[in-house]
C-alpha positions in Angstrom: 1.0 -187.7 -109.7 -1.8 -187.3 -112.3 -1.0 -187.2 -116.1 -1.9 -184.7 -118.8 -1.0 -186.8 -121.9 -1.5 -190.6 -123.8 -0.6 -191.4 -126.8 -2.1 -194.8 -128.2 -1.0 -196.5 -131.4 -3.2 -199.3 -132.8 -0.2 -201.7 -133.3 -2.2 -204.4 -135.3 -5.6 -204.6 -136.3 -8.0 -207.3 -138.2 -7.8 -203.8 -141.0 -5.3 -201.6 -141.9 -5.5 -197.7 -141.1 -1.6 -196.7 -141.8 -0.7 -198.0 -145.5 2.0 -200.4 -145.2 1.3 -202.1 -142.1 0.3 -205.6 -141.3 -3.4 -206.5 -140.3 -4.1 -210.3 -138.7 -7.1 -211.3 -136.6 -6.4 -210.1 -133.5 -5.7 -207.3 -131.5 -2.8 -204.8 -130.0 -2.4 -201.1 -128.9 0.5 -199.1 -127.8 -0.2 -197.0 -125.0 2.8 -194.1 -123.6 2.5 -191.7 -120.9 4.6 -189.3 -120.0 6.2 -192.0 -117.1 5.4 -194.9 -118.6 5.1 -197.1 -121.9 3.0 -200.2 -122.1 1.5 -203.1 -124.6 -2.1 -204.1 -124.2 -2.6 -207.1 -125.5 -0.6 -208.9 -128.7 -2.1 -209.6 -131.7 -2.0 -213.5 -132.4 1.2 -212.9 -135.0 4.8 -212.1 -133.2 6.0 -211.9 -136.6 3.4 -208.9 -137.3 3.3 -207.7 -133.7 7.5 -206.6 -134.4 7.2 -205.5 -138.1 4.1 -203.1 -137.4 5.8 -202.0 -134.1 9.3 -201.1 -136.0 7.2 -199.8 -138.8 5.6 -196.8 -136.3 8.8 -196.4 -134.3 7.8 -198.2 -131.2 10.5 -200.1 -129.6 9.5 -202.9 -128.0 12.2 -203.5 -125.3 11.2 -200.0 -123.8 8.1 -201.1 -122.4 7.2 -201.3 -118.7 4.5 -204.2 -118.6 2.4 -205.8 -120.8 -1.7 -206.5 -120.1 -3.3 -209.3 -121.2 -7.1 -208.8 -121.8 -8.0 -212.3 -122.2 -6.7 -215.7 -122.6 -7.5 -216.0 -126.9 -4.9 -216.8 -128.9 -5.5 -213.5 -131.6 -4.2 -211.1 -128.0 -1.4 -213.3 -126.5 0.1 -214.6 -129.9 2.3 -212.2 -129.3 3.7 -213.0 -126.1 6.3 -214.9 -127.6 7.8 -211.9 -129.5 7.8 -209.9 -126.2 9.9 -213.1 -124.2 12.7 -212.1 -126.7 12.8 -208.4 -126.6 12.1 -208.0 -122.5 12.6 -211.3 -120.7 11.2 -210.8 -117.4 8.8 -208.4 -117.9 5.6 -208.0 -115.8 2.6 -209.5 -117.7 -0.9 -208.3 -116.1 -3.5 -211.2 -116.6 -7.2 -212.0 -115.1 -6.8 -214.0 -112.4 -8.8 -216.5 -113.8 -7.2 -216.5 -117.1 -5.8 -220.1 -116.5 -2.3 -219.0 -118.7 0.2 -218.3 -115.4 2.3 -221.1 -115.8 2.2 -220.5 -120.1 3.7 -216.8 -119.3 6.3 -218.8 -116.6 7.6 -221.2 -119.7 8.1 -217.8 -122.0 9.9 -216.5 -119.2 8.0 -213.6 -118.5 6.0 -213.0 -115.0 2.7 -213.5 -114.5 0.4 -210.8 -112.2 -2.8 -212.0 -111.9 -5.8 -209.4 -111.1 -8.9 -209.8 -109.6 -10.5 -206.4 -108.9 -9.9 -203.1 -110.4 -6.8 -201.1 -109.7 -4.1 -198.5 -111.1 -1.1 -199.9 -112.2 1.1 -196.9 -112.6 0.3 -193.2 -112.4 -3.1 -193.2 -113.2 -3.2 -196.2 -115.6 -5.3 -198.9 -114.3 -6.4 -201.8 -115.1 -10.4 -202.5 -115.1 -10.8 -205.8 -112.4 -11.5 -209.2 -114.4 -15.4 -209.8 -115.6 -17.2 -213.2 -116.5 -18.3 -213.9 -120.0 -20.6 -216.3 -118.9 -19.6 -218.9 -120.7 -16.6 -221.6 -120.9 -15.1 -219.9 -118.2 -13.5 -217.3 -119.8 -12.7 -214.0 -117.9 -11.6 -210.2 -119.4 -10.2 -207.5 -118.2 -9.7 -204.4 -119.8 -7.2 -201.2 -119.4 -8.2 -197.3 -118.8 -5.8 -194.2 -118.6 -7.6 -191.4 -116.5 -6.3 -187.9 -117.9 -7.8 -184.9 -115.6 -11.6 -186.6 -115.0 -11.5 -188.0 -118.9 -11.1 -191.7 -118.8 -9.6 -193.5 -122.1 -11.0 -197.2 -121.8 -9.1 -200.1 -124.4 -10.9 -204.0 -124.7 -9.6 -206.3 -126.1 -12.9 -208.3 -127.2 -15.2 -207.2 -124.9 -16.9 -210.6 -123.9 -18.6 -209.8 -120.6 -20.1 -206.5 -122.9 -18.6 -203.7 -124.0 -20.9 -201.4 -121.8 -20.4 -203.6 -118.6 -16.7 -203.0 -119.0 -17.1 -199.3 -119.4 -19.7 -199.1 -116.1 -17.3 -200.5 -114.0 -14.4 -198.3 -115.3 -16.5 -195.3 -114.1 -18.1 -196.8 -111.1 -15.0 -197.8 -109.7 -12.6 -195.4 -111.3 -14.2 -192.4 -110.9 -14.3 -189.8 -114.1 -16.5 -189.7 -117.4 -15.9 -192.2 -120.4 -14.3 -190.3 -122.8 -12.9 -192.4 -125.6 -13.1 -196.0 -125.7 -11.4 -198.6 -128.4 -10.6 -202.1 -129.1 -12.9 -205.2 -129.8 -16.7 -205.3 -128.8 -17.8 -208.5 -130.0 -20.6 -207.5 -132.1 -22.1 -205.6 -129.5 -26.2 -204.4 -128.9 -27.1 -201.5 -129.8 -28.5 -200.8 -126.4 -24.8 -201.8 -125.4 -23.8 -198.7 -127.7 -26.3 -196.7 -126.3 -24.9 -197.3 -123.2 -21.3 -195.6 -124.1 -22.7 -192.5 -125.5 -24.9 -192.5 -122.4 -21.3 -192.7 -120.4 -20.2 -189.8 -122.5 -18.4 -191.4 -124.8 -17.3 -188.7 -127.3 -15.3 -191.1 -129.4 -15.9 -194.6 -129.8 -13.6 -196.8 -131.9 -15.3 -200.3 -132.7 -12.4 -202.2 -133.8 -10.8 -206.3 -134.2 -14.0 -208.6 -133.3 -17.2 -205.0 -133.4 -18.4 -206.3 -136.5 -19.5 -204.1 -139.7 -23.2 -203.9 -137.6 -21.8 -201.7 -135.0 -20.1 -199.4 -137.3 -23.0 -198.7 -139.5 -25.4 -198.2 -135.8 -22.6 -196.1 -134.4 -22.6 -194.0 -138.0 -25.9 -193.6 -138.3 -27.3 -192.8 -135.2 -24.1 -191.1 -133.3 -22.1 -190.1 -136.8 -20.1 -187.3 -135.0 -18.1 -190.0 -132.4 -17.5 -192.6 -134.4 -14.4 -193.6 -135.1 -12.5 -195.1 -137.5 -9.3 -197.1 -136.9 -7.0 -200.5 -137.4 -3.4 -201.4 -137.9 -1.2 -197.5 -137.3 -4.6 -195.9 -135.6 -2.8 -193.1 -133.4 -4.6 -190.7 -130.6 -2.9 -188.3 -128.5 -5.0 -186.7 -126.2 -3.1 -184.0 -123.7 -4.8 -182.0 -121.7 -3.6 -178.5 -121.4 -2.5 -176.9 -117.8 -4.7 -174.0 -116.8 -2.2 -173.0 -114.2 0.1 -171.8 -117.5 
């Protein structure tokens, strides 16, 4: 069955957007559907990963699986936070990640992924990517709403726009929003997502201040602005009403 609704919450950010919350460097959204309720990635603080979370109203033990960008510290700090509140949960990892048997000891279960694939009702997560360097593997999550596809990285090492490429190549759809951490990204990489059809792009944790200001100046109408309390609801309306 398709789905005609997300909401994401930025749970915690390296800035604050929501007065009140926690920021720490690292990363962690929120994402609910109408069937289902996950975590993408978990900030490197437990301690600010539950205070944030309690401060927007999202309960942690409701969630149906966690996904695990990368192996960094600042996006599975978390993890230890989540081995209290839903022991035995699902925890979606690269393959490659090299952190199976770290998820085993927090007693929580490891699903390693290789290549792209949905997850839950159209919720999938984007196959694992090479950074190129010290062996380090990403992968990154997109919820597909009608033919709009809503892409979240967690730092973006293998690029930003290589990421989003393969979420429409193998996918299917037009990038419609995409959010997280780009790791000071080109600006032909940013050229790349408006190019996709970005309408919205949030350049958040690891961007940097140089792909704000690009984004601002050059695209200023799909920028977007986020950090800790971010929240986007995008539904799509049925015509058929």
């Amino acid at each position: 069955m398709t789905i005609n609704y997300a909401r994401i919450v930025v749970v915690v950010d390296n800035n604050v957007y929501k007065r009140g919350l926690a920021s720490r460097w690292g990363f962690s959204a929120y994402v609910e559907t109408p069937r289902n309720k996950l975590l993408f990635d978990t900030d490197s603080d437990p301690l600010a990963l539950e205070e944030n979370a309690n401060k927007l109203g999202i309960n942690l033990s409701d969630i149906d699986a966690v996904i695990i960008s990368h192996s960094h510290g600042d996006h599975t700090g978390g993890l230890s936070a989540i081995s209290k509140l839903k022991p035995g949960i699902n925890v979606y990892i690269p393959e490659h990640a090299g952190i199976s048997n770290y998820i085993r000891r927090l007693g929580l279960i490891p699903v390693p992924i290789s290549k792209t694939r949905m997850i839950f009702d159209d919720i999938y997560i984007i196959g694992e990517l090479s950074a190129g360097f010290f062996g380090l593997w990403e992968e990154a999550m997109a919820i597909k709403i009608d033919k709009k596809l809503v892409v979240l990285c967690g730092c973006s090492h293998p690029g930003v726009d290589k990421i989003a490429e393969k979420a429409v190549n193998e996918i299917g759809g037009r990038l419609y929003i995409i959010l997280g951490g780009f790791h000071g990204p080109s600006t032909k990489a940013l050229d790349r997502l408006i190019e996709l059809g970005a309408t919205k792009v949030y350049p958040l944790h690891c961007s940097g201040d140089s792909a704000v200001r690009y984004i601002k100046q050059v695209y200023p109408d799909r920028l977007g602005i986020g950090g800790s309390g971010l929240e986007i609801k995008i539904e799509i309306q049925d015509e058929n009403k």
